[in-house]
KOLNUPA-203371 format. One record per residue (C-alpha): x, y, z; residue in one letter. Coordinates in pm, 1 decimal. Layout:
N
<pake <X, Y, Z>, 'A'>,
...
***
This chain:
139
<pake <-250.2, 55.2, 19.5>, 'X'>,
<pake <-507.8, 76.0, 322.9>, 'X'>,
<pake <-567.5, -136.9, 570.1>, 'X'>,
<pake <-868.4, -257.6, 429.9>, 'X'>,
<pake <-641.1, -364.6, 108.0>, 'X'>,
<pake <-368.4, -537.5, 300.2>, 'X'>,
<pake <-606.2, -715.4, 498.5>, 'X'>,
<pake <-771.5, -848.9, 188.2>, 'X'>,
<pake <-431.4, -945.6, 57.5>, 'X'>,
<pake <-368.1, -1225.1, 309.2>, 'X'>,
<pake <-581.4, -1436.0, 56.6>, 'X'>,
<pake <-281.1, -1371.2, -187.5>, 'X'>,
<pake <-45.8, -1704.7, -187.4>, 'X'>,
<pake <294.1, -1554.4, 28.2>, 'X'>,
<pake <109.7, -1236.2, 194.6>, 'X'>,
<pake <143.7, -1246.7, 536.4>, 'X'>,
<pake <-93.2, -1356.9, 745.2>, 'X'>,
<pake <-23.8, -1134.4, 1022.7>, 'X'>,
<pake <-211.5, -875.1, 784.1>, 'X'>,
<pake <-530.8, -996.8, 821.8>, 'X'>,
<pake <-513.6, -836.2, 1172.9>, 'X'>,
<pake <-353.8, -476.0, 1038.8>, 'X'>,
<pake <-561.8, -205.4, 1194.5>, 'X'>,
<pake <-814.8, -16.2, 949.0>, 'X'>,
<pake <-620.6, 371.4, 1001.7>, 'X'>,
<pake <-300.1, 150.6, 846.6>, 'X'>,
<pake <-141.3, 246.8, 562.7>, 'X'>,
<pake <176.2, 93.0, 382.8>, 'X'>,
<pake <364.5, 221.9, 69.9>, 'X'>,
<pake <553.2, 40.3, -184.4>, 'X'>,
<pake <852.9, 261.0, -309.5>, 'X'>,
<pake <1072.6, 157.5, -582.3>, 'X'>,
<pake <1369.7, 278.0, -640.4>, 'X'>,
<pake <1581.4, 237.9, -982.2>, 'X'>,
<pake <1909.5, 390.5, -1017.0>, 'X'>,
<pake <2205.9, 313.2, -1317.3>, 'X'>,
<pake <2444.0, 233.9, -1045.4>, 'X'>,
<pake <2477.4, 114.3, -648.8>, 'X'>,
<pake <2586.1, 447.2, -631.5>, 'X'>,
<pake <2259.1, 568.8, -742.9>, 'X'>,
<pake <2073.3, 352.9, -530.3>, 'X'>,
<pake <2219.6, 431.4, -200.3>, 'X'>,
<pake <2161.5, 795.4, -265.3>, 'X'>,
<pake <1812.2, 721.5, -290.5>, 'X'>,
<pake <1781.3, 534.2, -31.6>, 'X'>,
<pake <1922.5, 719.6, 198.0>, 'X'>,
<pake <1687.4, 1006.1, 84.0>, 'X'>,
<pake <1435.5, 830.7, 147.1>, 'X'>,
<pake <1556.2, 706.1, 475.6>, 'X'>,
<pake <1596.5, 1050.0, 562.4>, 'X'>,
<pake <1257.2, 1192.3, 507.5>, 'X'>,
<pake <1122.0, 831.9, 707.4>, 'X'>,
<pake <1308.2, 963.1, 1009.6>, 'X'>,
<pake <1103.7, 1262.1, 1018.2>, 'X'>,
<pake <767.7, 1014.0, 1054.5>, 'X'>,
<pake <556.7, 834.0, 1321.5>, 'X'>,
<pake <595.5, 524.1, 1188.7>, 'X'>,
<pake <428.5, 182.6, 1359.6>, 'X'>,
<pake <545.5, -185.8, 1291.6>, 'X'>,
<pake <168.7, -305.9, 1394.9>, 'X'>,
<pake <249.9, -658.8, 1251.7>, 'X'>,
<pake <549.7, -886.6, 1335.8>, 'X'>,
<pake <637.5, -963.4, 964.4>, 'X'>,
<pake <620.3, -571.3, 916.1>, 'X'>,
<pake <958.9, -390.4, 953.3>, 'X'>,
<pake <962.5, -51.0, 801.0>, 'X'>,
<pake <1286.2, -102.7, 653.3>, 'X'>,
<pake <1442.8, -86.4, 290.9>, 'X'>,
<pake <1486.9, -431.4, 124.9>, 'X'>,
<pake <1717.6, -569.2, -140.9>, 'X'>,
<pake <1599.8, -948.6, -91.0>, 'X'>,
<pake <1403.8, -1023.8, -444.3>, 'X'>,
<pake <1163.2, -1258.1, -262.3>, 'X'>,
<pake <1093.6, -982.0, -43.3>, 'X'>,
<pake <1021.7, -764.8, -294.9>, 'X'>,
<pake <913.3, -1043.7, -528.5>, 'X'>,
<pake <568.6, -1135.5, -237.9>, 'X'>,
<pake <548.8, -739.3, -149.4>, 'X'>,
<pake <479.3, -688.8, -559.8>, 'X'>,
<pake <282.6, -987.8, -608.5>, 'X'>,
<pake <48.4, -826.5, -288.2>, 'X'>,
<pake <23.5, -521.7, -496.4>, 'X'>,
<pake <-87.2, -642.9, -810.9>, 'X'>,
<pake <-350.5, -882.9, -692.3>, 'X'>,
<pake <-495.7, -607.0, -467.6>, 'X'>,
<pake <-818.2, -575.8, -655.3>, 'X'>,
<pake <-854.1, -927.2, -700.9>, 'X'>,
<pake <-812.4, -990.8, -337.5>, 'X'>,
<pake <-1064.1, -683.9, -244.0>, 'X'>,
<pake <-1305.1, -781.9, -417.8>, 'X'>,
<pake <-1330.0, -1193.8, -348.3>, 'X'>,
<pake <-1328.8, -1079.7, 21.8>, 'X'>,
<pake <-1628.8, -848.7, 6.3>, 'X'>,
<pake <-1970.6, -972.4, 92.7>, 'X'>,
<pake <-2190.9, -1145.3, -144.5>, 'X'>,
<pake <-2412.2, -922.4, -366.3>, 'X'>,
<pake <-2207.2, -596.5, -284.1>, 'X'>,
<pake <-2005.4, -389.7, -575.6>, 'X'>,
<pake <-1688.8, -387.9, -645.3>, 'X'>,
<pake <-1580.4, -24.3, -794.1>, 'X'>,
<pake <-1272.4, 19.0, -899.7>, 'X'>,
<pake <-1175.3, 377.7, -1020.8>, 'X'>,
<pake <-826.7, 548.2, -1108.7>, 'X'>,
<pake <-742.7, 940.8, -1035.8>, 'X'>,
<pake <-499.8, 1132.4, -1030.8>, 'X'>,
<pake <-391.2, 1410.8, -805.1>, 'X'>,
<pake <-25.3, 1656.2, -742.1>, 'X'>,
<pake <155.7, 1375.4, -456.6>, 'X'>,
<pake <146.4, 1653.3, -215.3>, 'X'>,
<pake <-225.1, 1643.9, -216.2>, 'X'>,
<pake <-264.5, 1241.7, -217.7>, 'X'>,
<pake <-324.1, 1222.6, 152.7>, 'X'>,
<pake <-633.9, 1449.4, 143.9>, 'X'>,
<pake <-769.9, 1240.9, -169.1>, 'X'>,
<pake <-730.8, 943.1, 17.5>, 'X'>,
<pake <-945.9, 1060.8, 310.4>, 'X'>,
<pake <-1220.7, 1208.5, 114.9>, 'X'>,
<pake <-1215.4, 903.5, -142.3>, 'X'>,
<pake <-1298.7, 700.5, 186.3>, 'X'>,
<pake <-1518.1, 942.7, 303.1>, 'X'>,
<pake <-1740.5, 934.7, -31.1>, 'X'>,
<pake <-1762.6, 540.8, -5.7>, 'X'>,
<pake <-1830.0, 559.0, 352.5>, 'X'>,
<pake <-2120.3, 759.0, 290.6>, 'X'>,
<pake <-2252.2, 561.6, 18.7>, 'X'>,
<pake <-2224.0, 201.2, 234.7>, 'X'>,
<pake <-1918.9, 95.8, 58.4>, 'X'>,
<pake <-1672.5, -89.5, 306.8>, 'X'>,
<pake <-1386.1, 79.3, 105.2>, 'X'>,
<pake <-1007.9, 33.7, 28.6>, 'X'>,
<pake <-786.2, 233.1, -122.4>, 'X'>,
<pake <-495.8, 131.1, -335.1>, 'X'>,
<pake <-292.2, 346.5, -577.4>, 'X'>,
<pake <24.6, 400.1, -789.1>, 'X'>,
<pake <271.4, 631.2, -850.9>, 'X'>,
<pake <547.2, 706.0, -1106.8>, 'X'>,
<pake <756.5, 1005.6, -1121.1>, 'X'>,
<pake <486.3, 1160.2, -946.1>, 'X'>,
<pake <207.7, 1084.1, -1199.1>, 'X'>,
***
């Protein structure tokens, strides 16, 4: 989700509300993990752990933490965020403006660049935009 989303989602019951100051260049991801056993699990988080050590990563709230989480309510608010996203976009955009919502798919590897010129194209149009997507398996 972009900034613009995560700002929105303060009007979500249990969102922070330190997000309603996030900075527009932020970015957050919401990574699942599911494995049969805790063995499972810790391998993938530590893989993923491992390929967060090799990023710039900024805490630029105070509830934000970058870290893994295991707490359900945690994950229970951070999920609830993500599925009322385009709820929350669009009841904070101005009256009489469009809401477009619109689902692609690109390889993950080449997500980043979709992002920015997804952006780009509603910039140029006068769209205040946000970005939100999902992910599974790499679909």
């Amino acid at each position: 989700m972009d900034g613009n989303t995560l700002r929105a989602s303060v009007s979500v019951k249990g969102v922070p509300a330190d997000w309603a100051a996030l900075p527009r260049e932020t970015a957050a991801l919401l990574v699942e993990f599911r494995a049969p056993d805790e063995a499972g699990q810790e391998a993938f988080e530590e893989a993923a752990a491992g390929v967060m050590r090799g990023l710039d990563l900024v805490v630029p709230a105070a509830s934000v933490t970058n870290a893994f989480t295991r707490d359900a309510g945690t994950i229970a608010g951070y999920w609830k965020a993500r599925k009322a996203f385009v709820t929350a976009v669009g009841g904070s955009r101005p009256s009489g403006t469009t809401l477009i919502t619109e689902d692609f798919a690109v390889p993950p590897d080449r997500l980043a660049d979709a992002c920015e010129a997804l952006l780009e194209l509603q910039s140029r149009h006068g769209f205040d935009a946000a970005v939100a997507g999902h992910a599974a398996h790499g679909n």
